[in-house]
VOGU-948619 format. One line per field, with one value per residue (C-alpha): residue number from 1; residue in one letter; chain; x, y, z negated. Coordinates in steps of 0.2 Angstrom, whole numbers, padded with zeros to 4 digits. Each point is the difference from the previous one (the first is absolute). Layout:
<atoms>
n = c(NUM	...)
res = c(A	...)
chain = c(A	...)
c1 = c(X	...)
c2 = c(Y	...)
c3 = c(Z	...)
</atoms>
This chain:
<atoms>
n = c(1	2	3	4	5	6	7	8	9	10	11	12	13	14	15	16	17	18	19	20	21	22	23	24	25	26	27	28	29	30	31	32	33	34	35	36	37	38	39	40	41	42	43	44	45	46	47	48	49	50	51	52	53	54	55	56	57	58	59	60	61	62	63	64	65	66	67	68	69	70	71	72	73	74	75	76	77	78	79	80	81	82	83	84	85	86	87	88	89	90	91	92	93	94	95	96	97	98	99	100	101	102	103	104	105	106	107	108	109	110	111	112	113	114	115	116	117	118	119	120	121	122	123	124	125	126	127	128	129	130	131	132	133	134	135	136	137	138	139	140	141	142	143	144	145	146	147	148	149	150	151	152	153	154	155	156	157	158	159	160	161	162	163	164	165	166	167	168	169	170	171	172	173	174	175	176	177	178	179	180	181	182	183	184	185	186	187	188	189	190	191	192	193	194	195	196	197	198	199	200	201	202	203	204	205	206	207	208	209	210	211	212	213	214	215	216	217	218	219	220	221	222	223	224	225	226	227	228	229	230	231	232	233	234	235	236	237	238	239	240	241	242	243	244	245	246	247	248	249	250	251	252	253	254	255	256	257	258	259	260	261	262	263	264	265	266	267	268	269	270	271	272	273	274	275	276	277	278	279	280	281	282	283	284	285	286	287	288	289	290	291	292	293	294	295	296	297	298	299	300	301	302	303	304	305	306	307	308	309	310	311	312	313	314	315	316	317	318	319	320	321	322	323	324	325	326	327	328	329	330	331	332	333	334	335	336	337	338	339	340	341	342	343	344	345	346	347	348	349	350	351	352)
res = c(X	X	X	X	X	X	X	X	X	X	X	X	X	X	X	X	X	X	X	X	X	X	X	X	X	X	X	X	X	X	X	X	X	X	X	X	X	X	X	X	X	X	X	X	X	X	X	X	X	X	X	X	X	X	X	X	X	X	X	X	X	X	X	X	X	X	X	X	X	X	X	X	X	X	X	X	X	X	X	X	X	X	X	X	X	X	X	X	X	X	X	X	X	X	X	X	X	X	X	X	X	X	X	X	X	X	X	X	X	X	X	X	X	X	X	X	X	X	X	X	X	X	X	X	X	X	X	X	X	X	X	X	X	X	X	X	X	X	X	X	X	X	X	X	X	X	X	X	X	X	X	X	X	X	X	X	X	X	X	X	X	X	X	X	X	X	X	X	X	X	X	X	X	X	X	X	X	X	X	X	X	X	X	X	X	X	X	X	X	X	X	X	X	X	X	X	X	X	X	X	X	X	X	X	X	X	X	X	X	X	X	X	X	X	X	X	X	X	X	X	X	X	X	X	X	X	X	X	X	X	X	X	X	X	X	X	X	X	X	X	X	X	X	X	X	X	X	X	X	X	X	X	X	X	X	X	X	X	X	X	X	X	X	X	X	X	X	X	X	X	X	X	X	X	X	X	X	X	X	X	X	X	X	X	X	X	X	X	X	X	X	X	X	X	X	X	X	X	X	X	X	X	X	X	X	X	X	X	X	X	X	X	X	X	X	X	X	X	X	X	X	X	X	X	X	X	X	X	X	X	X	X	X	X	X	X	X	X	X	X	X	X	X	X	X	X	X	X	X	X	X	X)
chain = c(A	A	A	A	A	A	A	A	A	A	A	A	A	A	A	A	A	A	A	A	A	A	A	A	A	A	A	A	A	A	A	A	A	A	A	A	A	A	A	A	A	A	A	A	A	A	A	A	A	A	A	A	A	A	A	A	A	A	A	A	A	A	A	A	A	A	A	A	A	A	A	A	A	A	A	A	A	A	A	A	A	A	A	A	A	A	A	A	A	A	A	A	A	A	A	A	A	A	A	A	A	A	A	A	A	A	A	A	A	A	A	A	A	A	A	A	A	A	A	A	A	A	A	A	A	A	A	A	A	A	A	A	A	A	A	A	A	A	A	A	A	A	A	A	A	A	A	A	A	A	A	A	A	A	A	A	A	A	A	A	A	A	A	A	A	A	A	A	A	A	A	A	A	A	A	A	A	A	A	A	A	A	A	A	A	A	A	A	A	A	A	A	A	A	A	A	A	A	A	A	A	A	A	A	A	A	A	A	A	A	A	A	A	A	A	A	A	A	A	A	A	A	A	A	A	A	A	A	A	A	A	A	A	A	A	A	A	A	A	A	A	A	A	A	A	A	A	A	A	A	A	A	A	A	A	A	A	A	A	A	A	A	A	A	A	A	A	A	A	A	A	A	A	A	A	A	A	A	A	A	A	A	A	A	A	A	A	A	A	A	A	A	A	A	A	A	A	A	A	A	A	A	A	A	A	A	A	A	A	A	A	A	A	A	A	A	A	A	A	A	A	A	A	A	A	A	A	A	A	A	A	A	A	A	A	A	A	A	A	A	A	A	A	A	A	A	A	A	A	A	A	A)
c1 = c(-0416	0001	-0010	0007	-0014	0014	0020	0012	0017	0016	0006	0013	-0006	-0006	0017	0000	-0009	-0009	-0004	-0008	-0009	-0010	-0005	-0006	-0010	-0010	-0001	-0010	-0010	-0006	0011	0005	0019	0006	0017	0012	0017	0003	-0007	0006	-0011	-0015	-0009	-0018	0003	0006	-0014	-0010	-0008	0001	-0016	0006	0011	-0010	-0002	0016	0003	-0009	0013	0017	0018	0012	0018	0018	0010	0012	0006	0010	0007	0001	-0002	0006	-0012	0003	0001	-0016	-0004	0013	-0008	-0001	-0018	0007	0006	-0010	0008	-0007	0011	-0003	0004	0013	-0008	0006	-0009	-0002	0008	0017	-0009	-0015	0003	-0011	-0010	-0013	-0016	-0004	-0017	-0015	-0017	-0008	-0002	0009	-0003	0018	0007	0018	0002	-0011	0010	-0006	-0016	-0002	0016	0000	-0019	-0001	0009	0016	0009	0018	0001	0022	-0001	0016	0012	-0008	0003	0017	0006	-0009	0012	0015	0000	-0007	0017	0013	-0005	0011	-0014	-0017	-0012	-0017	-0008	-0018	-0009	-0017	0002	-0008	-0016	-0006	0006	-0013	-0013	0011	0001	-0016	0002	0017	0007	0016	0002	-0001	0012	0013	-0001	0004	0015	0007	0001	0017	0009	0013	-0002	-0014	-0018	-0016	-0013	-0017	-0015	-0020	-0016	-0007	-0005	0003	0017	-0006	0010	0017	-0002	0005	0016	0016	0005	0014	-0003	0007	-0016	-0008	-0018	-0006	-0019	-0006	-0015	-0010	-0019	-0016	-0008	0017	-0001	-0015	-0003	0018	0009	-0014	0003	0015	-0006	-0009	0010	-0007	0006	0017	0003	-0005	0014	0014	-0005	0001	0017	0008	-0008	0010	0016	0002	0008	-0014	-0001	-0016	-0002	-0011	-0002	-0006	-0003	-0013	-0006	-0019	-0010	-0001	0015	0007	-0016	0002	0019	-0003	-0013	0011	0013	-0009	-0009	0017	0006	-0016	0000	0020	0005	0012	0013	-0002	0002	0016	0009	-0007	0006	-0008	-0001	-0009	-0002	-0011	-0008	0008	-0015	0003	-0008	-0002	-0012	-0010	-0007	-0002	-0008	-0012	-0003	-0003	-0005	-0008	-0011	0015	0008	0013	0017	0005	0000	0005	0000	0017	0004	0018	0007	0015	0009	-0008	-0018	-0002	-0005	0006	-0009	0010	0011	-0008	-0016	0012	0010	-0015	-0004	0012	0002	-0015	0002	0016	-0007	-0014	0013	0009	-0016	-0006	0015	0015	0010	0000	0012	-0005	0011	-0004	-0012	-0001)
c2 = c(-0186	-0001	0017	-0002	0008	0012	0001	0001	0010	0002	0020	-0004	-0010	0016	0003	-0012	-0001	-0017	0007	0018	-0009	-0017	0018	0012	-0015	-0005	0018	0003	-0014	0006	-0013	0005	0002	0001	0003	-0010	-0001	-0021	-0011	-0014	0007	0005	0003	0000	-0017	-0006	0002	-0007	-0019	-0017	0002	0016	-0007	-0001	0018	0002	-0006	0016	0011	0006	0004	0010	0001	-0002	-0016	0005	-0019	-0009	-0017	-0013	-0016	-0017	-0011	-0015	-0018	-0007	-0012	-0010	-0002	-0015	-0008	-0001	-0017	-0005	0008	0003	-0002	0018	0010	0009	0005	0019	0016	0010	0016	0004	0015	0005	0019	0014	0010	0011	-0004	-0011	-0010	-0002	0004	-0020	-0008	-0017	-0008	-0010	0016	0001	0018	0003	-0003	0012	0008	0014	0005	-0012	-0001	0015	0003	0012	0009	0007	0015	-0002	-0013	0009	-0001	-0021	-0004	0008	-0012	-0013	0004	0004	-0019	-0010	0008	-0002	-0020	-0010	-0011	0005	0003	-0003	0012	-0001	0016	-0006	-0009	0012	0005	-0004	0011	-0005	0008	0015	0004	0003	0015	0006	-0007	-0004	-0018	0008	0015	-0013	-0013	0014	0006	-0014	-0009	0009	-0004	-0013	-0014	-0006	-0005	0003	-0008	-0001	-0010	0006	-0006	0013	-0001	0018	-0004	0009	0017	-0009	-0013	0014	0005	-0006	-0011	-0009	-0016	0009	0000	-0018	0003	-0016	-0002	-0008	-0012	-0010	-0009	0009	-0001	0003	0019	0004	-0004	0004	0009	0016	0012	-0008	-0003	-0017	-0016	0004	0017	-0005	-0016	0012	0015	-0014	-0006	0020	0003	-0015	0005	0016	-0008	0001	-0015	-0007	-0008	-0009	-0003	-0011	0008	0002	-0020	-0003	-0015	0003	-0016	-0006	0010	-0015	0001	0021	-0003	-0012	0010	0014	-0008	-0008	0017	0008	-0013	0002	0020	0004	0003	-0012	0016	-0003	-0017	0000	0014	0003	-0005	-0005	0006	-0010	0008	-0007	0011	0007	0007	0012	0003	0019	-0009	-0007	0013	0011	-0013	-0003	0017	0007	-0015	-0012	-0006	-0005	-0014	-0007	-0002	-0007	-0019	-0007	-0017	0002	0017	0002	0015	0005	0015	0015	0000	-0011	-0015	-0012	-0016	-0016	-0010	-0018	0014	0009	-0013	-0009	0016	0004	-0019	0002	0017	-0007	-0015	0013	0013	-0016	-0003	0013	0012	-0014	0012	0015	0005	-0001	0012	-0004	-0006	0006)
c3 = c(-0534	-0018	-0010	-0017	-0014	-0008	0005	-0013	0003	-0004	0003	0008	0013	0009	0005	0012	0015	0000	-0019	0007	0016	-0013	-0014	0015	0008	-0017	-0005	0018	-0006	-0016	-0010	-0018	-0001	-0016	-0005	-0010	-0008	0003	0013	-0014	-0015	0006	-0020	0006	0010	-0015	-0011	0013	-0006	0010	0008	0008	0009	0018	-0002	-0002	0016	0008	-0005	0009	-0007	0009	-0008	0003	-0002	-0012	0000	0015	-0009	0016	-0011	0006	0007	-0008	0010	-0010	0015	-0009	-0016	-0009	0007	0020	-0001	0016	0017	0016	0014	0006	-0018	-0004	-0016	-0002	-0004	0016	-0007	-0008	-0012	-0006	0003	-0010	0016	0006	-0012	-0014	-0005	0012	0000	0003	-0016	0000	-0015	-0001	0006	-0009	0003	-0013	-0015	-0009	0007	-0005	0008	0015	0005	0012	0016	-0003	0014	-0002	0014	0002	0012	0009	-0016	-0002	0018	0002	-0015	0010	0014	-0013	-0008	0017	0011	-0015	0002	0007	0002	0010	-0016	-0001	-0012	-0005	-0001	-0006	-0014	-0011	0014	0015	0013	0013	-0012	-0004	0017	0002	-0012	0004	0017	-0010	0008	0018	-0010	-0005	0013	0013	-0012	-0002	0016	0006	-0016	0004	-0012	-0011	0002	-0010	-0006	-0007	-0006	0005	-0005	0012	0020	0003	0012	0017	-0005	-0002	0016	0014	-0010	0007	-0016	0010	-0013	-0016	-0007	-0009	-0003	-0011	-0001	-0017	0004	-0013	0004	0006	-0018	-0012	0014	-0004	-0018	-0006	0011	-0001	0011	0012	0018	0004	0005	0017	0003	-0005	0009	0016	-0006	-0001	0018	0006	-0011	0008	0018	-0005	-0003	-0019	-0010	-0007	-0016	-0009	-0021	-0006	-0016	-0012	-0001	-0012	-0007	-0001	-0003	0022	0002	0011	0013	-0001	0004	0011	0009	0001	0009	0013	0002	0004	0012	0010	0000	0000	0018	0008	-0002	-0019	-0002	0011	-0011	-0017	-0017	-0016	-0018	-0015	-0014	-0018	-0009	-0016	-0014	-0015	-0015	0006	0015	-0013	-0009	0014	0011	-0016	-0002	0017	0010	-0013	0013	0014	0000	-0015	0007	-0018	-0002	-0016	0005	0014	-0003	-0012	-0008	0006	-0007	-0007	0003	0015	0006	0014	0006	-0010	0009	0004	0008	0009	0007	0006	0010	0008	0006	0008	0007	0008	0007	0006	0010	0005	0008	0008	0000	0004	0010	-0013	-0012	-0018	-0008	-0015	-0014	-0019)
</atoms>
């Protein structure tokens, strides 16, 4: 379990109980808690440098979520670089909202990670103690539907990792279950599945495990379970029922990137139980870079590798960069000639 160096707290977050049971348990440990009035403008995080920024990550907020906007989750799989179909897509984001939840950030370093847009107010990993009030709006929207929605409740952590600290996915799973309509999902990076796989999910619940090569793990996803480990947790959550869904993402284009690809997917075709490979779906995703990466990637990991490439890498909006089309077509020609491959029966729902 995660032992932050100091805890950071909003007052009002003592009122609750989840908020009263995380102060008392890092009080008992000796952890400084210090008070303060905005889990959003934390001043002494923000006179903190670049190069501070892994120590950030040692620390813990504990706030309310003042914030419940459910925000559209755009169909991006139809973007304008998808010209080349695969018979088995359908090319559609998994979820009908991104929905604000339980905790925001993450203590593994990433370094594409777009939570961090601006960091120091993203870096560290928040948690927002009303879980009832955001789960019964959950409920709220998901039976006033006429459709069954999907709503995405990890778009801004990764609940896996969260649980370890607060239990809220084994908290929401089992609140949510006997709701009539609506399911939830989220991403992980993380292997730490064995409390959710008793629970009685009854299929309501997609857990989608992002995957990348052996090498891109270890040397930019710090901190996030091994390739290994979390090709093993989708074989137990699928053993256990769940919906199963797998991203490849990010996709980065590193020099060998089509051996490393390449690699990874003959990897999961030989380690993915046959239970998998009948029922799981696909997600490919390309890695989007900022301007705000830079700097902090310059500052605070000058030695790790530089995700920047001038030489296929566009600007695209404010402050970030996209790999340029003829790159990025190429790819994902060849990353659908690879899934077609070694994955012909599984549905890619989409690429962007």
């Amino acid at each position: 379990m995660f032992l932050p160096k100091s805890v950071y707290y909003e007052k009002e977050s003592e009122n609750y109980e989840l908020g009263k049971e995380l102060l008392t348990r890092y009080r008992e440990k000796g952890i400084p808690c210090i008070e303060i009035a905005n889990h959003n403008n934390i001043e002494e995080m923000r006179k903190k440098s670049n190069s501070e920024f892994p120590n950030m990550k040692q620390n813990l907020i504990i706030g309310i979520r003042k914030t419940h906007n459910f925000v559209p989750n755009q169909d991006k799989g139809k973007g304008k670089w998808n010209n080349v179909k695969n018979e088995h897509s359908t090319e559609h984001k998994i979820s009908d909202f991104l929905v604000p939840y339980t905790s925001s950030g993450c203590i593994a370093m990433c370094l594409y990670c777009y939570l961090v847009c601006n960091y120091n107010k993203c870096a560290y990993l928040r948690l927002f103690v009303n879980r009832e009030q955001m789960l019964d709006k959950i409920k709220r929207v998901a039976n006033q539907s006429e459709k069954d929605l999907v709503l995405e409740i990890g778009s801004n952590s990764d609940l896996i990792l969260e649980n370890t600290i607060t239990g809220n996915l084994n908290w929401t799973i089992e609140n949510f279950v006997e709701n009539p309509k609506g399911f939830l999902t989220f991403p992980t990076k993380f292997d730490m599945v064995d409390p959710i796989l008793p629970l009685n999910h009854k299929g309501k619940i997609i857990v989608r495990m992002s995957i990348n090569p052996k090498e891109i793990v270890r040397t930019v996803e710090i901190g996030t379970s091994p390739l290994e480990k979390r090709v093993q947790a989708i074989n137990k959550l699928c053993d256990a029922d769940y919906p199963i869904g797998i991203l490849i993402a990010p996709i980065i284009l590193v020099e060998d990137w089509r051996e490393k690809y390449t690699e990874l997917v003959q990897y999961l075709a030989e380690n993915l139980s046959e239970k998998v490979k009948k029922v799981a779906f696909f997600e490919l995703i390309f890695m989007t870079y900022s301007y705000i990466h830079r700097k902090i990637n310059e500052e605070a990991f000058p030695t790790l590798l530089n995700l920047y490439n001038p030489n296929i890498m566009t600007g695209r909006g404010k402050g970030k960069y996209t790999y340029n089309r003829e790159v990025r077509e190429e790819a994902e020609i060849f990353l659908r000639d690879l899934m077609r491959k070694y994955f012909p029966n599984n549905e890619i729902k989409y690429i962007v």
